[in-house]
SEVO-655833 format. One record per residue (C-alpha): x, y negated, z; chain; residue in three letters. Coordinates in steps of 0.05 Angstrom, whole numbers, plus 5000, padded with zeros to 4 digits. Layout:
<rs>
<c1->X&c2->Y&c3->Z&c->A&r->ALA>
...
</rs>
This chain:
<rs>
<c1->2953&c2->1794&c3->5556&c->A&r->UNK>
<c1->2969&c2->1866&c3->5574&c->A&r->UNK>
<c1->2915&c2->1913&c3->5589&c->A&r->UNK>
<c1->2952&c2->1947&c3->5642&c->A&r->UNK>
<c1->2999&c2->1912&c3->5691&c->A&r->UNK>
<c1->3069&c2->1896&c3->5669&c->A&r->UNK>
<c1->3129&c2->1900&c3->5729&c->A&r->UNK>
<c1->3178&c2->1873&c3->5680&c->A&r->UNK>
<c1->3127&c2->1825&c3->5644&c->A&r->UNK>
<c1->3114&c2->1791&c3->5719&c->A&r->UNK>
<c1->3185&c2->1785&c3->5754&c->A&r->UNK>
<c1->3194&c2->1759&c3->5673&c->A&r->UNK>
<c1->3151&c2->1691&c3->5692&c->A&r->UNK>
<c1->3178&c2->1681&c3->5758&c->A&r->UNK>
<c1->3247&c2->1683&c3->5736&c->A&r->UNK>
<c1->3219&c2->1625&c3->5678&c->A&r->UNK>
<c1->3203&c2->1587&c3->5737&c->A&r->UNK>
<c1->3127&c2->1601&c3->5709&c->A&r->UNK>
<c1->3104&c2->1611&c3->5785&c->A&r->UNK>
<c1->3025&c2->1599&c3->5759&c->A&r->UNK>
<c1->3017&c2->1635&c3->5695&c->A&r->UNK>
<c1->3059&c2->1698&c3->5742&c->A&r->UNK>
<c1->2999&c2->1685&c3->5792&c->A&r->UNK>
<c1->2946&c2->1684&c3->5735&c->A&r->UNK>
<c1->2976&c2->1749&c3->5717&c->A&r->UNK>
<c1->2973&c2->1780&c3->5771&c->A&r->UNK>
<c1->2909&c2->1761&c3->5792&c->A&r->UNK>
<c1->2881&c2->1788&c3->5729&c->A&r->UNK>
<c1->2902&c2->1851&c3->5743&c->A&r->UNK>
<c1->2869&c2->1864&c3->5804&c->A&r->UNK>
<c1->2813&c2->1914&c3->5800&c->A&r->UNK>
<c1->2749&c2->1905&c3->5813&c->A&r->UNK>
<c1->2739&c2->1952&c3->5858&c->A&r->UNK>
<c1->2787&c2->1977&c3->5915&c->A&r->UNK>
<c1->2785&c2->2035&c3->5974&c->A&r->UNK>
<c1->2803&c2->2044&c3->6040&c->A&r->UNK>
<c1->2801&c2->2103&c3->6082&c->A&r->UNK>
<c1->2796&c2->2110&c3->6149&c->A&r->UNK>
<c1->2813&c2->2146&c3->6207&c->A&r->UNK>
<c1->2765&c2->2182&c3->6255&c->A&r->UNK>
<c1->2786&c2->2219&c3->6314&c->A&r->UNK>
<c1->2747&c2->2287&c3->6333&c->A&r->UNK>
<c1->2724&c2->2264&c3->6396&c->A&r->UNK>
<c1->2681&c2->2324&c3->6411&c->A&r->UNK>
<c1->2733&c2->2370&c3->6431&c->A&r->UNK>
<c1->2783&c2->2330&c3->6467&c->A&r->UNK>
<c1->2810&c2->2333&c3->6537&c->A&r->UNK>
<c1->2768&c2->2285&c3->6583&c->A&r->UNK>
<c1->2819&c2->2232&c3->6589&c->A&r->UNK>
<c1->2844&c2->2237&c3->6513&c->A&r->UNK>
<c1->2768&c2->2238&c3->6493&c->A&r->UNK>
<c1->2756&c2->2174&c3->6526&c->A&r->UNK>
<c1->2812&c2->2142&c3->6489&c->A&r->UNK>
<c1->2794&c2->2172&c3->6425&c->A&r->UNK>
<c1->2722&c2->2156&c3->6422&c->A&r->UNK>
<c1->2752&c2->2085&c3->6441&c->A&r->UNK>
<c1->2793&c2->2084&c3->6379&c->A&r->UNK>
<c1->2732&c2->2114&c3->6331&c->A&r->UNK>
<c1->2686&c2->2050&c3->6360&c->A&r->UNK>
<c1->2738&c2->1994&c3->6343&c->A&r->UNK>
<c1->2738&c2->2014&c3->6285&c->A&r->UNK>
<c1->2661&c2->2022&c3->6281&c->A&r->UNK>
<c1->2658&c2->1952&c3->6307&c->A&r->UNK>
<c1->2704&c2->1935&c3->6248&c->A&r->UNK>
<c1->2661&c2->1960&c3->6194&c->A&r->UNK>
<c1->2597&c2->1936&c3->6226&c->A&r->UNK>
<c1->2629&c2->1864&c3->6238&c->A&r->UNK>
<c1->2655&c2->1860&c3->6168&c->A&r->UNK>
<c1->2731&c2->1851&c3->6189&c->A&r->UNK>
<c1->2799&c2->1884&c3->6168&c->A&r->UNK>
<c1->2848&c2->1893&c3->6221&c->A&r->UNK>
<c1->2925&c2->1876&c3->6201&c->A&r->UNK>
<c1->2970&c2->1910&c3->6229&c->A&r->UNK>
<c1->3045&c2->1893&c3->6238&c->A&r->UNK>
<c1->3093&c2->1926&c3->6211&c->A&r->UNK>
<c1->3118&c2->1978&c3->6272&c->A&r->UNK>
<c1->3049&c2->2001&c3->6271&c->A&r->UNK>
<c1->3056&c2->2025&c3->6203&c->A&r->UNK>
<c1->3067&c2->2106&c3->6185&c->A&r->UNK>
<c1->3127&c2->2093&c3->6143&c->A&r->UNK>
<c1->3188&c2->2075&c3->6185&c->A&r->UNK>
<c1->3225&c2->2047&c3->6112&c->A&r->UNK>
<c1->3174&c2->1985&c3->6105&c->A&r->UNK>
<c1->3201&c2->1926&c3->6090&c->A&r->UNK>
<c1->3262&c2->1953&c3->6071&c->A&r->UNK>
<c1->3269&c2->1945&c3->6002&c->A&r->UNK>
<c1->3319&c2->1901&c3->5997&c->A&r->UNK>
<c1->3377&c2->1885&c3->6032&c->A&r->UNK>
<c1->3435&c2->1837&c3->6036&c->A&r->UNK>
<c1->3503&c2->1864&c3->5999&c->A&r->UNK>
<c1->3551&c2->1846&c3->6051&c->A&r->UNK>
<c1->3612&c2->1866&c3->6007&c->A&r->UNK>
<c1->3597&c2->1817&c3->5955&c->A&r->UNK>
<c1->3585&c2->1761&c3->6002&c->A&r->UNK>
<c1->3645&c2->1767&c3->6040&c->A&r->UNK>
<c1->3677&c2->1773&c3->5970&c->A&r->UNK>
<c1->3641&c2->1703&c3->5953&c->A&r->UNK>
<c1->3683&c2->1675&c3->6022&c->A&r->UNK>
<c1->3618&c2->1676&c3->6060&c->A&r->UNK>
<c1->3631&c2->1683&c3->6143&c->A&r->UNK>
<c1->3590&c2->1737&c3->6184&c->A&r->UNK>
<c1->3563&c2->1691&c3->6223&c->A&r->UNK>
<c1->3536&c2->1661&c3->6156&c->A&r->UNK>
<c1->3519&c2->1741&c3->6126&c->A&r->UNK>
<c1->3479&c2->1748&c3->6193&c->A&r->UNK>
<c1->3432&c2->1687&c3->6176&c->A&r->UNK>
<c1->3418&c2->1708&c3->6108&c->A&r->UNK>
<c1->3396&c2->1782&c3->6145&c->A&r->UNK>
<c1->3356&c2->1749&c3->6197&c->A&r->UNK>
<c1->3317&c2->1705&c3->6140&c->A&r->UNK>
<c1->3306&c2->1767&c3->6101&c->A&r->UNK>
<c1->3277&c2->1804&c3->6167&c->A&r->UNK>
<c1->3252&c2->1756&c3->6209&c->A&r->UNK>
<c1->3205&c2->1733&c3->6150&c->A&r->UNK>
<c1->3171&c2->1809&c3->6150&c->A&r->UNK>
<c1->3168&c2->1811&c3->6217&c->A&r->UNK>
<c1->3118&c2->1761&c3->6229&c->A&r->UNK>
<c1->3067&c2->1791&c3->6170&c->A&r->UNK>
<c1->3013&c2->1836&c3->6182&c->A&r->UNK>
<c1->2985&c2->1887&c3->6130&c->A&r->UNK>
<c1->2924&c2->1921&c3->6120&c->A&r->UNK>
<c1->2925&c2->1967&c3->6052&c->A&r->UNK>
<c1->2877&c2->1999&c3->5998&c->A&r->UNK>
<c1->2875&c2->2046&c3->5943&c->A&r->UNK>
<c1->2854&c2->2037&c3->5863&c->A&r->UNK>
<c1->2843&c2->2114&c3->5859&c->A&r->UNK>
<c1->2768&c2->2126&c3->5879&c->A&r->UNK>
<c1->2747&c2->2185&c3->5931&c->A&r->UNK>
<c1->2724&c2->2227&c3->5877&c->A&r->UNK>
<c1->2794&c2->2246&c3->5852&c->A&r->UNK>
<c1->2842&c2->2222&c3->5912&c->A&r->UNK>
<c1->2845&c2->2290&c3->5954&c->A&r->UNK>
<c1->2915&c2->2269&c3->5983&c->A&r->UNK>
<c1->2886&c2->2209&c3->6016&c->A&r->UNK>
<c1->2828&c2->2238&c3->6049&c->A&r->UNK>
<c1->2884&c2->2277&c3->6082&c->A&r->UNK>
<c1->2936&c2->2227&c3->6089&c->A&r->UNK>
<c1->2891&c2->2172&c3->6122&c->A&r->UNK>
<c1->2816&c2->2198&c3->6137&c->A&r->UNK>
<c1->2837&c2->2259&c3->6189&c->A&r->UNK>
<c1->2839&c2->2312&c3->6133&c->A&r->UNK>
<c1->2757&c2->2293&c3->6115&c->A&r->UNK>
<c1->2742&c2->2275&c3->6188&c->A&r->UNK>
<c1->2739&c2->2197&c3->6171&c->A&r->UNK>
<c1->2711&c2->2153&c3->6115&c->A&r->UNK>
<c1->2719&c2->2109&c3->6060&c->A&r->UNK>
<c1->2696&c2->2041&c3->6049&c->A&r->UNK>
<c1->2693&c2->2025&c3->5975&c->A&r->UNK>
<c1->2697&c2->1944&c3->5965&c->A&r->UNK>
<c1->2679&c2->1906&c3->5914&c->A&r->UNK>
<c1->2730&c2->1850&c3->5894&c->A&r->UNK>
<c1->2701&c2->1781&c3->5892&c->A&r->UNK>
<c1->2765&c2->1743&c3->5895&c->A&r->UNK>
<c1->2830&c2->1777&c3->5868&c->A&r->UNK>
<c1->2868&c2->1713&c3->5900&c->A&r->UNK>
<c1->2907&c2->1747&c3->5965&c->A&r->UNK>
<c1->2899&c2->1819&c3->5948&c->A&r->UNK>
<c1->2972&c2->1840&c3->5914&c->A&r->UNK>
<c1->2988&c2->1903&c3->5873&c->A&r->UNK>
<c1->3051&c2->1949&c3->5909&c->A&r->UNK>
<c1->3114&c2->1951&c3->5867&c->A&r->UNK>
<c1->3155&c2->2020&c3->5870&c->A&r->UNK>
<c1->3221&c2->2024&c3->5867&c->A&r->UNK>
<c1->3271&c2->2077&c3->5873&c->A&r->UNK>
<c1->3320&c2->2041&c3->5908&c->A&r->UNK>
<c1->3341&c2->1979&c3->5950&c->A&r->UNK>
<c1->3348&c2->1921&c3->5918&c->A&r->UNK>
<c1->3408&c2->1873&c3->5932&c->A&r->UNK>
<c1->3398&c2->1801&c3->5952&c->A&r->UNK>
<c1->3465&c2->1772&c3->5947&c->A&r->UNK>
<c1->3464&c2->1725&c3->5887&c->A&r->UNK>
<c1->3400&c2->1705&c3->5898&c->A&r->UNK>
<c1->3404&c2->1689&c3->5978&c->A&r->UNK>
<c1->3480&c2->1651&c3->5956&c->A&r->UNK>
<c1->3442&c2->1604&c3->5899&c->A&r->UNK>
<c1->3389&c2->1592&c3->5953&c->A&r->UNK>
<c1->3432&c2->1575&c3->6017&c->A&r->UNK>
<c1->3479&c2->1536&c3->5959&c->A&r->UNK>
<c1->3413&c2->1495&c3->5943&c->A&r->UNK>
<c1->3411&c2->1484&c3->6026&c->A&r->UNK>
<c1->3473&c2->1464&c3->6040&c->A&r->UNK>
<c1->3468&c2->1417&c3->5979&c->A&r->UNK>
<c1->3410&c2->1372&c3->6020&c->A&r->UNK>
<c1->3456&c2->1376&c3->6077&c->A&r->UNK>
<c1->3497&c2->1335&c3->6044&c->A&r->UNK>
<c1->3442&c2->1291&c3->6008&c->A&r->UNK>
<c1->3449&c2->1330&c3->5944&c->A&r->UNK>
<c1->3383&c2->1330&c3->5900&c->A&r->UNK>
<c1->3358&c2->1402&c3->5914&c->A&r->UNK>
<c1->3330&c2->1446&c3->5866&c->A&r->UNK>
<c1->3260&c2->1454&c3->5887&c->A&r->UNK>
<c1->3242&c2->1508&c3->5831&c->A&r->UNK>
<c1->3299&c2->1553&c3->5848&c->A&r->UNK>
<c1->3285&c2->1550&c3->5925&c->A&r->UNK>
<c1->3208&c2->1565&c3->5901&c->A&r->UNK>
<c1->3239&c2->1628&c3->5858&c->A&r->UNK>
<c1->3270&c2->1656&c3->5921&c->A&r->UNK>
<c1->3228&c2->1644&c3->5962&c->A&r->UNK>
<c1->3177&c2->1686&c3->5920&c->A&r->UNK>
<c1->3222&c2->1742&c3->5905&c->A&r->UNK>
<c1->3228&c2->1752&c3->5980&c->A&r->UNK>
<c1->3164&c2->1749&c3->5995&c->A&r->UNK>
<c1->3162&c2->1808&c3->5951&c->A&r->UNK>
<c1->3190&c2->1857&c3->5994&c->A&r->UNK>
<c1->3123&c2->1858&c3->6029&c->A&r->UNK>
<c1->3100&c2->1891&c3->5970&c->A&r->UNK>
<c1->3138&c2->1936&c3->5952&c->A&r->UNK>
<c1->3146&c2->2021&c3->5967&c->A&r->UNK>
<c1->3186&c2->2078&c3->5947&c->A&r->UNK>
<c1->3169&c2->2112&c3->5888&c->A&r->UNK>
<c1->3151&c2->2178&c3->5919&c->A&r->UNK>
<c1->3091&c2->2137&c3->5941&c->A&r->UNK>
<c1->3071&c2->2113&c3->5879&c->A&r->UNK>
<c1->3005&c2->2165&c3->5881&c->A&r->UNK>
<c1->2982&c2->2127&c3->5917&c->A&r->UNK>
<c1->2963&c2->2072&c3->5873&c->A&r->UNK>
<c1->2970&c2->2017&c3->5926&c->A&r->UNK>
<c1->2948&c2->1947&c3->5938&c->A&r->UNK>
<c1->2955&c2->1906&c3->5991&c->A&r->UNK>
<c1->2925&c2->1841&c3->6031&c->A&r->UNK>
<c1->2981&c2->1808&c3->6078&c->A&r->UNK>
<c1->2971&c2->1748&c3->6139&c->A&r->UNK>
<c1->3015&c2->1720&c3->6177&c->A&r->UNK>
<c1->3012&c2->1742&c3->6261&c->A&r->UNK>
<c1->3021&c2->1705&c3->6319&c->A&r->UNK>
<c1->3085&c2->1709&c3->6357&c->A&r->UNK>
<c1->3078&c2->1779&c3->6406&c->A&r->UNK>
<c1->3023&c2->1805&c3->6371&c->A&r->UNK>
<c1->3015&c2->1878&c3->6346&c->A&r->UNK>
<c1->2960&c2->1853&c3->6284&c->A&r->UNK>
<c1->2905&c2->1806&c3->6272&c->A&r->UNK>
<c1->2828&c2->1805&c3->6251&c->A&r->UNK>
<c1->2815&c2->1782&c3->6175&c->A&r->UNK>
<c1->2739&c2->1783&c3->6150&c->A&r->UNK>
<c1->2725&c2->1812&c3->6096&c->A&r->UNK>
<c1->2695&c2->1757&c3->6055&c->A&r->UNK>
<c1->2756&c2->1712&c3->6062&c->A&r->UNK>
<c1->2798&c2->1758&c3->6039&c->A&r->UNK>
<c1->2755&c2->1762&c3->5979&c->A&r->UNK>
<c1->2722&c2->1829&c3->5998&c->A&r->UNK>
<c1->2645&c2->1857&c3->6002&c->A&r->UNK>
<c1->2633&c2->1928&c3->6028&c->A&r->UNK>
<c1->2599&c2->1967&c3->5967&c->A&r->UNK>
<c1->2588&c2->2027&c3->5985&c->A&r->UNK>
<c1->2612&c2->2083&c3->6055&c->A&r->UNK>
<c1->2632&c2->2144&c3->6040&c->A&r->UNK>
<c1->2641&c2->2201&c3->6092&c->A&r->UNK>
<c1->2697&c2->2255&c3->6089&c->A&r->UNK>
<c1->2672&c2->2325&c3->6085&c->A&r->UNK>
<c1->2695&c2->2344&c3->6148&c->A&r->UNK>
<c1->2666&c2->2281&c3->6179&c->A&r->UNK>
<c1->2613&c2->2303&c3->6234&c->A&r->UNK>
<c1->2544&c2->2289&c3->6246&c->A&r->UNK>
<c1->2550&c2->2242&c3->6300&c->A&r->UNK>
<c1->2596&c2->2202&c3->6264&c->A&r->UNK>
<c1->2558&c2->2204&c3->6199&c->A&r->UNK>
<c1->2497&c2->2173&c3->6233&c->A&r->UNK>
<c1->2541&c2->2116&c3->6265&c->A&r->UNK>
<c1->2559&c2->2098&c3->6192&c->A&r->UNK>
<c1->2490&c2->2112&c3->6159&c->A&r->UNK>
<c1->2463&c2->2063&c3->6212&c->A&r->UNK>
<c1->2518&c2->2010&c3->6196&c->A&r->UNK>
<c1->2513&c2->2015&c3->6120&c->A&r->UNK>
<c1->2432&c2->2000&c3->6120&c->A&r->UNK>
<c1->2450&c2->1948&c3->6165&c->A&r->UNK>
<c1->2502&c2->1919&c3->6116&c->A&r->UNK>
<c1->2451&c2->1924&c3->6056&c->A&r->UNK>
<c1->2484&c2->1989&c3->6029&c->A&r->UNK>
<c1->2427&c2->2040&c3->6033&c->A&r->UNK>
<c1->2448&c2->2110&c3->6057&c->A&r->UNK>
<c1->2520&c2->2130&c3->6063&c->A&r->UNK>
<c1->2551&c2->2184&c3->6011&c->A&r->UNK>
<c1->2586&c2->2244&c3->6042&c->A&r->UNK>
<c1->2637&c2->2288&c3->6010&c->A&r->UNK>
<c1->2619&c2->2365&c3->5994&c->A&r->UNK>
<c1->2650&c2->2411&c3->5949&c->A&r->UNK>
<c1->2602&c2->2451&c3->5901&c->A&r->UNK>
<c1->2620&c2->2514&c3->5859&c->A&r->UNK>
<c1->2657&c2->2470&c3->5816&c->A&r->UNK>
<c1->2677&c2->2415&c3->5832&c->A&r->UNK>
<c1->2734&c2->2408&c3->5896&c->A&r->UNK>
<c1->2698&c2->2329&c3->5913&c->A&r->UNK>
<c1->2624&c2->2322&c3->5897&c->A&r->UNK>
<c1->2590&c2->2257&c3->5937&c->A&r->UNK>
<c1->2523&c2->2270&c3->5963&c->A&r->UNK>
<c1->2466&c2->2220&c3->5985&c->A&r->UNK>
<c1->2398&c2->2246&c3->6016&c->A&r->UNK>
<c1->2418&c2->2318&c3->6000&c->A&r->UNK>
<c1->2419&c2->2297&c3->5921&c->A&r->UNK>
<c1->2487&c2->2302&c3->5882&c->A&r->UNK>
<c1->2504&c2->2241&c3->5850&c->A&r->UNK>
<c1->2578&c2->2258&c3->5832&c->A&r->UNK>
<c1->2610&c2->2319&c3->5815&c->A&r->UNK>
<c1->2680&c2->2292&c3->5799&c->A&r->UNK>
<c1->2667&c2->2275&c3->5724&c->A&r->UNK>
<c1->2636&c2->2340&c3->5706&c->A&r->UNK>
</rs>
C-alpha cells in the first residue's frame, strides 16, 4: 500500500469496478489528525447595529464548539464562486453522438442538481504551527481560532482532489443514460457501471483548483433539506473529537476566555494561543509557557 496517497492509484480501482478496496484506500489515508479554523468577528469596535450582528455571528459559532457540532454549509455560502464546477458536460460531443438538447439539458441538470443539494464543512492536514495563509484566509487574519480534531473514524471525511482543469463528462454520462434507457426497455442493466458513475460524480464535491492545493484540504459532505442554506452535523458522527483549541494571535481577550472556558468544559485543559517569539513567526503558548516554537 502506498505511504502517501495515490490520485491515479484510486480513480485506478474505481475504474476496476473495485468500489471497496478504492474505499479501503482512501480511508487509509486519512490523517489522524485534522484542523479547522475559524472565523471571529472584532466585535469591540463595530458600529452599534453591525456590533450586534457580529457578536451574533461570534456566539453561533461559540455555541458550535461548545455543543460539539459542525455546521454545513451549502454551496452559495461558500468563498469560492467555481465550486462544484469541475466538471462539465461536452455539449459538442454529445450533439456529435445524435443526442437532443432537451436530452444535453438533463445530463446538466443531473450533474448540478446533485451538488446542489450537498452541504460542506472543510478542514486542513497542515497544522497551525506552519499554516500562516490560513490563519489569514479563514481565522480574521489571527482574530479567530483553530480547533484541532482528532480522527476517530476516517469513514465520511474525503481528501480534495486538484485539478487544473474541467473535466468532461460526456462518455461517461452517454454509457450511463445508455445503461437507463436499456431498463426502459427491460434490458438487464449494468449495475457496476451505473455504480462507477455514479461515484465519479459524486467526485466533483471533492474536488478544487490547483492554485488551492496549499491548502491541503479535506472535506466532510451531508446531504440538506430542500430551501435550506446548511445543516448541523455532530462531531462524533462524523467521526470527530475536539483535541485541542488554539487561538490566533490577534484573537482578543474576551474571546480567548469564551474558548478557555469551553475547552475545560470539553475536557481539553487550557486553550493554546499563537505568539511570535524572536524566532520563530508561530510559537503556541499555554499558561504563559511555550510549548512550540515551530520545530525549532
Amino acid at each position: 500500500m502506498d505511504k502517501e496517497f495515490s490520485n491515479r492509484q484510486y480513480f485506478k480501482l474505481l475504474t476496476e469496478g473495485k468500489y471497496h478496496e478504492a474505499e479501503d484506500y482512501r480511508r487509509l489515508h486519512v490523517p489522524h489528525k485534522l484542523y479547522k479554523f475559524v472565523w471571529l468577528e472584532d466585535d469591540s469596535k463595530s458600529l452599534l447595529h453591525w456590533k450586534i450582528k457580529e457578536r451574533k455571528s461570534n456566539s453561533l459559532k461559540f455555541s458550535a464548539l461548545q455543543n460539539n457540532y459542525l455546521w454545513l454549509s451549502h454551496v452559495k455560502q461558500l468563498n469560492d464562486p467555481y465550486e462544484y464546477k469541475c466538471m462539465y458536460v461536452n455539449k459538442e460531443k454529445f450533439r456529435k453522438a445524435g443526442y437532443s438538447d432537451e436530452i444535453i439539458a438533463t445530463f446538466e441538470n443531473i450533474l448540478q442538481d446533485n451538488m446542489n443539494q450537498m452541504g460542506v464543512t472543510c478542514f486542513s492536514e497542515k497544522e497551525p504551527e506552519n499554516n500562516m495563509p490560513m490563519w489569514a484566509y479563514y481565522a480574521n487574519n489571527g482574530r479567530g481560532f483553530c480547533i484541532e480534531y482528532e480522527v476517530i473514524s476516517p469513514n465520511q471525511i474525503h481528501k480534495v482532489f486538484y485539478e487544473p482543469d474541467r473535466i468532461p463528462l460526456a462518455i461517461i454520462l452517454t454509457d450511463m443514460m445508455g445503461e437507463f434507457y436499456k431498463n426502459k426497455k427491460g434490458l438487464v442493466m449494468d449495475e457496476s457501471k451505473m455504480e462507477f458513475c455514479s461515484n465519479v460524480i459524486i467526485m466533483q464535491l471533492f474536488m478544487k483548483h490547483t492554485s488551492w492545493q496549499h491548502e491541503q484540504e479535506y472535506r466532510l459532505v451531508y446531504p440538506l433539506s430542500p430551501g435550506t442554506t446548511g445543516c448541523k452535523v455532530g462531531i462524533m458522527g462524523a467521526g470527530l473529537k475536539v483535541n485541542r483549541i488554539i487561538a490566533g494571535m490577534n484573537c482578543s481577550k474576551e474571546h480567548r476566555d469564551i474558548l478557555n472556558t469551553i475547552s475545560n468544559e470539553l475536557g481539553c485543559g487550557d486553550i493554546y494561543h499563537v505568539a511570535m517569539s524572536q524566532t520563530s513567526f508561530i510559537s503556541l503558548v499555554r499558561r504563559g509557557k511555550v510549548v512550540n516554537n515551530n520545530g525549532k
